[in-house]
C-alpha positions in Angstrom: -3.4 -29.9 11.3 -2.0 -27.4 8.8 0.2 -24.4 9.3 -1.1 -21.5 7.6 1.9 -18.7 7.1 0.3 -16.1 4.9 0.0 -13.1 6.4 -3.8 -12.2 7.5 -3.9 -8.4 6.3 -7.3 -6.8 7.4 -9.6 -5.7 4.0 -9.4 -2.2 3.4 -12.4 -0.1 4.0 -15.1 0.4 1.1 -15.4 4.1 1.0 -12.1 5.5 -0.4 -12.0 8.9 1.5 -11.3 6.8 4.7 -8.1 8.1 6.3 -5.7 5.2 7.2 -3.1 6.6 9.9 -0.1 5.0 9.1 0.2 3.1 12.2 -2.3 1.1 11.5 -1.3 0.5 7.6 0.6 -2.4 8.7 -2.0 -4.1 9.2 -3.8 -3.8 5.5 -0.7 -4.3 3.3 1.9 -6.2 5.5 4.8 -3.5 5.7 6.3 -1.9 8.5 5.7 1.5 9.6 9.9 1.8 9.3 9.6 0.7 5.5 6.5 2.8 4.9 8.0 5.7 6.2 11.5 5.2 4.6 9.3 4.8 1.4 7.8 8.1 1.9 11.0 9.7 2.1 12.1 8.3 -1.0 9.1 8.9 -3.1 7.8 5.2 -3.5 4.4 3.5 -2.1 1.1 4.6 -1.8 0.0 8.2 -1.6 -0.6 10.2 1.4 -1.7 13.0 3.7 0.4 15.2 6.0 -2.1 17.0 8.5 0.3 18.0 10.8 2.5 15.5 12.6 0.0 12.6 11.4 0.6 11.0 8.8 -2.0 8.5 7.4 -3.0 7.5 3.8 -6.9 7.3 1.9 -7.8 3.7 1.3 -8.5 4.7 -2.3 -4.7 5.5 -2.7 -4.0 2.5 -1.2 -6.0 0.7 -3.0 -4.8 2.1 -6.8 -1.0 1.4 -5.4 -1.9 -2.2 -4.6 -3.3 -2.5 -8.0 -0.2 -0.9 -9.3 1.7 -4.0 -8.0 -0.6 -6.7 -9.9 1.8 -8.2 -11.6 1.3 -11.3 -14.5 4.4 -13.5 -14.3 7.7 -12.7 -12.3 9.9 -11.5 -15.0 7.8 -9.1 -15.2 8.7 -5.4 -14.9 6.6 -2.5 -12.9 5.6 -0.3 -16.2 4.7 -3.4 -18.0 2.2 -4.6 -15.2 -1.1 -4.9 -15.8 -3.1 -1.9 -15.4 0.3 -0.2 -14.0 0.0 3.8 -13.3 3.1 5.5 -13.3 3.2 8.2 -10.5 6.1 10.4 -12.4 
């Protein structure tokens, strides 16, 4: 018997206006909701919507910031990824 470790993140969902809430985005990218909202304080991560007190995130934004993180080899730096967007 094998022992699989890597995480098992849920797919996101195929129409990009869904609304993630971001208790739930651990689940599709393997963060927690402590570093997510850290990250939101300082600027970094995926994009997303304030309504209020809820804070949640479009699974198209998700999915263009996962692509941002495509990287080709490990010396590799974030503005030279491939098919890297920079936010600023």
């Amino acid at each position: 018997m094998s022992l699989d470790l890597t995480p098992h993140l849920r797919p996101l969902p195929d129409n990009d206006e869904i609304l993630i809430p971001s208790r739930q985005m651990p689940a599709y990218v393997g963060l927690s909701q402590q570093t997510l909202a850290r990250w939101r304080h300082e600027g970094k991560g995926p994009e997303y919507v304030k309504i209020g007190r809820l804070v949640a995130y479009s699974a198209g934004a998700v999915r263009q910031w996962l692509e941002q993180m495509r990287r080709a080899s490990t010396s590799e730096r974030p503005n030279q990824a491939v098919g890297s967007i920079n936010r600023y």
